[in-house]
N, C-alpha and C positions, 0 to 999 in steps of 0.2 A: 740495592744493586751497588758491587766494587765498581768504582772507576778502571777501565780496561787499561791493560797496559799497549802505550800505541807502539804499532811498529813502525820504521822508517818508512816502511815502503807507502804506508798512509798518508805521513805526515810530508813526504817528497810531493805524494799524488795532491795533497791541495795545494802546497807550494805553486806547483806545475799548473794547475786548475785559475789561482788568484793570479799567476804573473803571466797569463797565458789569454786571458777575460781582460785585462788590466794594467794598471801599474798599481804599485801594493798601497799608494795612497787612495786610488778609484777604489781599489778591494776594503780600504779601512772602512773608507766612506760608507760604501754598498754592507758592508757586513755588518757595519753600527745600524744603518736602518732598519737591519733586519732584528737585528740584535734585539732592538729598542719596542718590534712589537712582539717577540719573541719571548723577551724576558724582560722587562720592565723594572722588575726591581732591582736586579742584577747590573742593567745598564745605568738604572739613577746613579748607585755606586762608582760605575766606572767614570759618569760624567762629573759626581760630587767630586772624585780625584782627582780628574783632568783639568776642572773648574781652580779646584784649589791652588792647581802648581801651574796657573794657565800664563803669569806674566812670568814664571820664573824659568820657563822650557820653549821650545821653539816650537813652532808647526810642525816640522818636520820630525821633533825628535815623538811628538803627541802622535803626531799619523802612524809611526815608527810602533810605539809601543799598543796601538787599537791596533793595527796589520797582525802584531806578535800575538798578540790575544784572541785574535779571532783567528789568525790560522791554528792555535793551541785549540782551542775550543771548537772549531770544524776538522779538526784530525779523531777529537776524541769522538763526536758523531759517528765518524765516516768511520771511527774503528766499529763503533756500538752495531751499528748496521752489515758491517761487512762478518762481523763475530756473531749477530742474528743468520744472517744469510749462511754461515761455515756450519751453524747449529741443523739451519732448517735442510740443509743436504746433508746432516748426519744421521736426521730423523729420517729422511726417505730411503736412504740406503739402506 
């Protein structure tokens, strides 16, 4: 399977969804937990990077870039699903 291509209206919709549940460090928080049993090897990596550049960056700027990645990464979802759902009212029509 391609990677879809997301549309804005997606990527505004979890924007809206994270800062609307949240503030975008609560959504990093929550979205890393999810993350972490979700995808496990994917999240060691992100935390082997976070870990490495951990005294040389701030919290805030760490919470900053897990918020950006996880709403990149729930955009693409929410495209994959919404693009299943546009197929499966193609098939019924």
């Amino acid at each position: 399977m391609t990677m879809p291509k997301v549309k804005e209206e997606c990527v505004l919709a979890v924007l809206q969804k994270a800062t609307h549940t949240n503030t975008m460090e609560g959504f990093a928080l929550n979205w890393m937990h999810q993350f972490v049993e979700d995808q496990p090897a994917l999240a060691r990596q992100l935390s082997t990077w976070i870990t490495h550049y951990d005294e040389d960056i701030s919290d805030e700027v760490v919470n900053g870039f897990v918020a950006m990645v996880g709403v990149m990464l729930e955009s693409i979802r929410t495209q994959i699903e919404a693009n299943e759902l546009e197929e499966g009212e193609n098939d019924d029509a």
